[in-house]
C-alpha positions as CSV (number, residue, x, y, z in Angstrom):
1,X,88.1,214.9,147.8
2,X,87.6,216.6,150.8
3,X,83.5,217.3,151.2
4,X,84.1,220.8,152.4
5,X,87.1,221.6,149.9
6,X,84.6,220.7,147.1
7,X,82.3,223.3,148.1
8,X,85.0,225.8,148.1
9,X,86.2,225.4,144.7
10,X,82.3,225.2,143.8
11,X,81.7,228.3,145.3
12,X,85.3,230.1,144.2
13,X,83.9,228.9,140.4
14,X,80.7,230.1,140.8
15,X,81.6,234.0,142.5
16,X,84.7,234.2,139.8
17,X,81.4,233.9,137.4
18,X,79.3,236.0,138.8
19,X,82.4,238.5,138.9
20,X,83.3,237.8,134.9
21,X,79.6,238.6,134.2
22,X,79.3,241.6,136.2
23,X,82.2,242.8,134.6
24,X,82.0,241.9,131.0
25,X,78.6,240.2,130.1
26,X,75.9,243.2,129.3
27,X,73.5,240.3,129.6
28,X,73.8,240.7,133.5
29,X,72.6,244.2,132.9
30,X,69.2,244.7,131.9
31,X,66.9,247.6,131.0
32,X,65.8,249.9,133.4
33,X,63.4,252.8,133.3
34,X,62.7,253.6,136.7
35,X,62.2,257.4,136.9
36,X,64.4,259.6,139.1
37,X,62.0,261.2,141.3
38,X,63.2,264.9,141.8
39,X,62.4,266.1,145.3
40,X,61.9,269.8,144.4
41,X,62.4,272.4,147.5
42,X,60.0,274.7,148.7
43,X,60.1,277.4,146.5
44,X,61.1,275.8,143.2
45,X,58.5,273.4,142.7
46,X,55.9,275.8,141.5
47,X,57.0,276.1,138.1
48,X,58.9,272.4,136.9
49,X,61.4,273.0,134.5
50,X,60.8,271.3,131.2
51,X,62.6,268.0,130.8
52,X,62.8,266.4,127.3
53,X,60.5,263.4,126.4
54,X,63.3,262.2,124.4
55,X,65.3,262.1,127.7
56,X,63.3,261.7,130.5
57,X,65.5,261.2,134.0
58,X,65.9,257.8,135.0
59,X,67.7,256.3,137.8
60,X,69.9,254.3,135.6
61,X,70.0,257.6,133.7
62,X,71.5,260.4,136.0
63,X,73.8,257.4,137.7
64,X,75.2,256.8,134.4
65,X,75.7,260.3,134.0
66,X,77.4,261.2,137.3
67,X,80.2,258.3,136.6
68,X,80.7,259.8,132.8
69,X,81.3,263.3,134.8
70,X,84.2,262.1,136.9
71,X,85.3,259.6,133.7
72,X,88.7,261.0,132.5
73,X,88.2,258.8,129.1
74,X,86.3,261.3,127.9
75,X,89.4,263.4,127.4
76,X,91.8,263.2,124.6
77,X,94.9,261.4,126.7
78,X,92.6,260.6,129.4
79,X,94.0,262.5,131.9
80,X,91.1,265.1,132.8
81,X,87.3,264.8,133.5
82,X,84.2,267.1,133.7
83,X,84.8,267.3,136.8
84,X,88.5,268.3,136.5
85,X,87.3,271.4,136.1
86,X,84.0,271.6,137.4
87,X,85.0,270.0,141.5
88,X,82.3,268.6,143.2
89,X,83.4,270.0,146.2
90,X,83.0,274.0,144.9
91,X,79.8,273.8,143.8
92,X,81.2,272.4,140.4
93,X,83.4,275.1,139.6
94,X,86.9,275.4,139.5
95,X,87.3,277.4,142.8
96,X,90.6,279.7,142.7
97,X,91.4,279.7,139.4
98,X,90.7,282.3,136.5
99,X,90.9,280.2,133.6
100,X,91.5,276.8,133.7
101,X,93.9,274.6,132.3
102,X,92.9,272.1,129.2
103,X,94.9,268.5,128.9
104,X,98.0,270.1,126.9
105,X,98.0,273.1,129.5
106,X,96.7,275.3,127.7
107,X,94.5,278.1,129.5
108,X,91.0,279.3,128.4
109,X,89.8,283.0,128.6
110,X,86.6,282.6,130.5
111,X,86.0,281.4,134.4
112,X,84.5,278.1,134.4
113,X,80.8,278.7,135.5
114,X,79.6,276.7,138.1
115,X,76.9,274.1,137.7
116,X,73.6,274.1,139.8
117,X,70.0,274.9,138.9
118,X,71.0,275.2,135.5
119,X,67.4,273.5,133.7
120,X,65.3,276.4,134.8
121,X,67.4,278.5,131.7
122,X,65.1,276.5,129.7
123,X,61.7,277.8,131.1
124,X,63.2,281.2,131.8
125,X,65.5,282.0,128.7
126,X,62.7,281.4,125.6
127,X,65.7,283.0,123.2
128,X,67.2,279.3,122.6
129,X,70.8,281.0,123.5
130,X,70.9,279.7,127.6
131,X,73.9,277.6,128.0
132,X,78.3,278.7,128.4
133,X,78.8,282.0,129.2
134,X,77.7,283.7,125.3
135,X,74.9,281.8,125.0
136,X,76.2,279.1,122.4
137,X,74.1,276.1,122.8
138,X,70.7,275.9,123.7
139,X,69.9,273.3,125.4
140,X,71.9,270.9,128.4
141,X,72.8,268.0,126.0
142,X,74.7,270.2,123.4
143,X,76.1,271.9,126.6
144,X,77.0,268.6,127.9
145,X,79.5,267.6,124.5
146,X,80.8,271.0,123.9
147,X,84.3,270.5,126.8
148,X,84.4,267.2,125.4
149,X,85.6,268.4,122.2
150,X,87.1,271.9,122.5
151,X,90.6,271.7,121.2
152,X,91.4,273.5,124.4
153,X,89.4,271.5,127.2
154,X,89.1,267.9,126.4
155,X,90.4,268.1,123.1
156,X,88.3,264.6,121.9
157,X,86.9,262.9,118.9
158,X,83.4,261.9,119.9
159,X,84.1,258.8,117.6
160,X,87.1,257.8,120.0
161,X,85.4,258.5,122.8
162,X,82.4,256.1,121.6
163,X,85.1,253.8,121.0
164,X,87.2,253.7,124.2
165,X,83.9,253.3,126.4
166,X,82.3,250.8,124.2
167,X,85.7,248.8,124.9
168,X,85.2,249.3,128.6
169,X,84.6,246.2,130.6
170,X,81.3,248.0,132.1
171,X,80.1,250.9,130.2
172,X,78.3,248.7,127.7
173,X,76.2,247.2,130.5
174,X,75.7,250.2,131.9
175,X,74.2,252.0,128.9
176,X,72.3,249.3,128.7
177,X,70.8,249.6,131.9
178,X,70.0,253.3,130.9
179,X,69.3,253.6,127.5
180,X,68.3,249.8,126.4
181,X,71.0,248.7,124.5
182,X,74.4,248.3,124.8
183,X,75.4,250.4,121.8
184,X,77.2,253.5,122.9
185,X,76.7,256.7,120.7
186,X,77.8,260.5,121.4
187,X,74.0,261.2,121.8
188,X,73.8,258.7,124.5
189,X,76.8,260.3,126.5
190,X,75.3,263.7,126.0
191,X,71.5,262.6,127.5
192,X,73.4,261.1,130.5
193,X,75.4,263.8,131.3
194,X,72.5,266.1,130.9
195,X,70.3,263.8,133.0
196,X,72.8,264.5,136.0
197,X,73.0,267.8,135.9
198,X,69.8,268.4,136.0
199,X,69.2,267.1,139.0
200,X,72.1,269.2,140.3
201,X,69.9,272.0,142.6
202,X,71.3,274.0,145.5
203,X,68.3,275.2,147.4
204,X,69.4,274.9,151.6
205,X,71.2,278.2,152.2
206,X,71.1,280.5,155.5
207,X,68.7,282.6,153.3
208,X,66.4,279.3,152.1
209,X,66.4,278.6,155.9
210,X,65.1,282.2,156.6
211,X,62.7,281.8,153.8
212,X,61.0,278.6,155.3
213,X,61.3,280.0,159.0
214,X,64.1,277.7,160.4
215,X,66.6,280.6,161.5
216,X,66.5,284.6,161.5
217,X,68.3,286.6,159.4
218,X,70.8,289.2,160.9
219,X,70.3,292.5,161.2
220,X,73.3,293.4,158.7
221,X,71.6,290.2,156.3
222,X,68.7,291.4,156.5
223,X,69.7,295.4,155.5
224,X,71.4,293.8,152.7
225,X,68.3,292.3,151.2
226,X,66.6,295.3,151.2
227,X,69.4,296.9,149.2
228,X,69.9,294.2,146.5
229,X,66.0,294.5,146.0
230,X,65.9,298.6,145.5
231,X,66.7,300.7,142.4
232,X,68.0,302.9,145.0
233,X,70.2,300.5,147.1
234,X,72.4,298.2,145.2
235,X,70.1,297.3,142.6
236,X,70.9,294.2,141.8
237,X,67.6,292.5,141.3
238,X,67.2,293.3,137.9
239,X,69.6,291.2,136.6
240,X,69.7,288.2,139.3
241,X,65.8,288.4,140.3
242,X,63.5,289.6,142.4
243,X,63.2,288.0,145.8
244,X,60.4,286.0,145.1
245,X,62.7,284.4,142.7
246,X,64.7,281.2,144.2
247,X,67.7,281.3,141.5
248,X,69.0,284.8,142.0
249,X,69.9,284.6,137.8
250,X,67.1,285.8,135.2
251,X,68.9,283.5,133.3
252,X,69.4,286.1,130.5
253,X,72.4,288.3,128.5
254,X,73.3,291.5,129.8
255,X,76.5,294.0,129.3
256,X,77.4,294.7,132.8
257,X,80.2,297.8,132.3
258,X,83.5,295.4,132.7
259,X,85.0,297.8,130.2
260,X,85.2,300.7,127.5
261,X,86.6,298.6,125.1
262,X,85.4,295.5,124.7
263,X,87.4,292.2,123.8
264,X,85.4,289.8,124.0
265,X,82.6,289.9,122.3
266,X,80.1,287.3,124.3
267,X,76.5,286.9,122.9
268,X,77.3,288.6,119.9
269,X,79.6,286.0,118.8
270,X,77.2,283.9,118.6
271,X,74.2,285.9,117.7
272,X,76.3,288.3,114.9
273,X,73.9,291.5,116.5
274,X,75.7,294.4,117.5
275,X,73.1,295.0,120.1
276,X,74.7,291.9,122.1
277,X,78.2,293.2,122.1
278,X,79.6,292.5,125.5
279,X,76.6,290.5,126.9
280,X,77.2,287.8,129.1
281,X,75.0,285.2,130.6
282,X,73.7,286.3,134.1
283,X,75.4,283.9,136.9
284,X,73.2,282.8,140.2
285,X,74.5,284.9,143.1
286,X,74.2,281.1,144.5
287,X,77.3,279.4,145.9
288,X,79.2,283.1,146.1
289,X,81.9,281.4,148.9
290,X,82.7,278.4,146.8
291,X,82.8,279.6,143.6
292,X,85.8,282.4,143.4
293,X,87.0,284.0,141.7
294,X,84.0,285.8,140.1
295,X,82.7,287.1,136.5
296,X,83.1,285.8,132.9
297,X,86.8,286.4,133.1
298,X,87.3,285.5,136.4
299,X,89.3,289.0,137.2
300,X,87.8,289.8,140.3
301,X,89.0,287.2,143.2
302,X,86.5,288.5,146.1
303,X,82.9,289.0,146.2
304,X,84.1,292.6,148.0
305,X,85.7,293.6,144.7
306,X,82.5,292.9,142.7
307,X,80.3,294.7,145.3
308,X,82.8,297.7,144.8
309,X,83.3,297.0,141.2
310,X,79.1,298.1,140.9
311,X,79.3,300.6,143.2
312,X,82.1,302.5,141.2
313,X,83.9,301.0,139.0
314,X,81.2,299.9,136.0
315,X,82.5,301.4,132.2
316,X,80.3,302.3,129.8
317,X,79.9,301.0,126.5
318,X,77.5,301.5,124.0
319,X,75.1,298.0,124.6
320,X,75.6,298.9,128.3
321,X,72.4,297.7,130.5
322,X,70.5,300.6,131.1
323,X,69.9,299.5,134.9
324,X,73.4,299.9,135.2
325,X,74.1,303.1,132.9
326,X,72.0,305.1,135.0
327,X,74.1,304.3,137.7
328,X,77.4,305.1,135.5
329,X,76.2,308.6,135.1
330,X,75.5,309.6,138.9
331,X,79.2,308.2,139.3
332,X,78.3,304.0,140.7
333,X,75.9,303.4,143.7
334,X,77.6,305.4,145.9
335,X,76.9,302.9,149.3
336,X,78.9,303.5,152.3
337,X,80.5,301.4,154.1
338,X,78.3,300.1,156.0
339,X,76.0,299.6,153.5
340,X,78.7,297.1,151.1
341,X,79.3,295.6,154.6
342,X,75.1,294.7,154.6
343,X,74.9,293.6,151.2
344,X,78.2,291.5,151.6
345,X,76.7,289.3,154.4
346,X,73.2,289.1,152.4
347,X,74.7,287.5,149.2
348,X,77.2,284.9,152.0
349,X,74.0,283.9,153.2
350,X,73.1,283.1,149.6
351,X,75.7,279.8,149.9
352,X,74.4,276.5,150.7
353,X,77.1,274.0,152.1
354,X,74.0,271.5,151.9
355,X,75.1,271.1,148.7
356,X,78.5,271.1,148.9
357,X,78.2,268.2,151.4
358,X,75.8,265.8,149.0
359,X,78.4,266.2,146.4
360,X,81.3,264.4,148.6
């Protein structure tokens, strides 16, 4: 035989093994525990949010986690992901739509939130109800499960999602790689997903740039700040943080006057006291221009309507915020024009296509 032909099929038999390994053998994967290093922004850093020793982030970890986001087994006919209806590209929300559609079609009746500095709830929010828009679990693994098997999202058995990745030619290796052993378990999937998104933190906007000295604000920008930071300008800081406070959320439960009559009941349903009828988890003012259309709901499609919506259009209701009831009763904010036009530009300056870019 040719000398040169024999090397070939030595080296064809020898990469098709290498390839069959990679692919099937968890043996070709081994353990690893290197930590993902968070690079914390100025800012943030000061106070780390708390990260659980039982899942601690890990290279191996987050990456395993970021594939299960975009992995459409995870749904019941494998036709939808996390991401589905969290895009990447929108600061993981579902940009444009109100309610979003499960695998049958079905529609939900809350706005799918979007997903960025979400760990700091768990420093913040001390009431153990910090995750979904009422509250309902507690920390980001139980968050993590809880699309997976709504009969309305996902629509999954964690048991048949265990099963179809554990018959996936790599998902055994790569739990391996990140947990130690190539036994998949709904746990497992959880503390991935969970290690992704918490390293999921928006933190270069026009206003983070301003912060650190690396551009001026605008006149009109910086009008606007002064008005979301006073009790007698829009008021807003109550609820989504001083400005010494980089997540513009306090993380917390509040009734914001969407209506007289209230239908759904948020917190409460989970926390069965009247005092939390209406109360819905505090969004970051974050990511405004990528994340339409806006509130738990979802009804207003323009971050103009929710500026004029505060100004005079809040309801009240009887676990009303009182920030916002004393407003109610001297008929809304009452800001001019210009004054909406100032506190418009303040919160676009809030949006960090940093972000948006690292996620393509």
């Amino acid at each position: 035989m040719n000398k040169w032909l024999s090397i070939c099929i030595v080296s064809l038999t020898i990469y098709g093994c290498k390839k069959d390994i990679k692919i099937a053998d968890t043996d070709a994967y081994s353990y690893d525990p290197t930590p993902y290093v968070l690079n914390l922004p100025q800012g943030f850093g000061w106070k780390q949010f708390p990260i659980p020793a039982n899942n601690p982030l890990t290279i191996a970890g987050v990456e395993l986690g970021e594939k299960l986001f975009h992995e459409k087994l995870l749904s019941a006919n494998n036709t939808q992901s996390c991401a589905t209806c969290h895009n990447p590209e929108f600061a993981y929300s579902d940009f444009g739509n109100q309610f979003s559609k499960g695998i049958t079609g079905e529609v939900g009746n809350r706005n799918a939130p979007a997903l960025f500095n979400l760990p700091w709830a768990d420093l913040y929010n001390q009431t153990g109800h910090r995750y979904f828009w009422d509250g309902g679990k507690g920390d980001l693994e139980q968050q993590a499960i809880g699309p997976i098997i709504n009969p309305i999202e996902m629509a999954s058995d964690l048991k048949d999602v265990v099963r179809k990745l554990q018959a996936h030619s790599e998902y055994p290796g790569l739990f391996k790689r990140a947990f130690g052993s190539d036994s998949i378990t709904s746990s497992k999937i959880a503390m991935a997903l969970a290690q992704f998104e918490r390293t999921l933190i928006s933190s270069n906007s026009p206003f983070d740039k301003a912060e650190r000295r690396e551009r001026q604000r605008t006149q009109s920008e910086y009008r606007g700040m002064l008005l979301f930071n006073s009790e007698g300008g829009g008021d807003c800081f109550h609820c989504h943080g001083n400005l010494s406070s980089p997540y513009f959320t306090n993380f917390m439960f509040h009734n914001t006057g969407l209506d007289e009559s209230i239908k759904d009941s948020g917190l409460y349903r989970i926390t069965g006291n009247p005092a939390d009828i209406g109360k819905f988890k505090t969004p970051s003012l974050r990511n405004l221009v990528f994340t339409a259309p806006y509130m738990h709901d979802g009804r207003f499609k323009t971050i103009e309507e929710v500026i004029e919506f505060y100004n005079s259009g809040a309801k009240f209701s009887p676990t009303l915020d009182p920030n916002i009831s004393k407003h109610v009763a001297e008929g809304g904010l009452n800001l001019t024009t210009q004054e909406k036009e100032d506190l418009l530009n303040f919160l676009i300056s809030l949006s960090d296509s940093t972000f948006i870019k690292k996620q393509k």
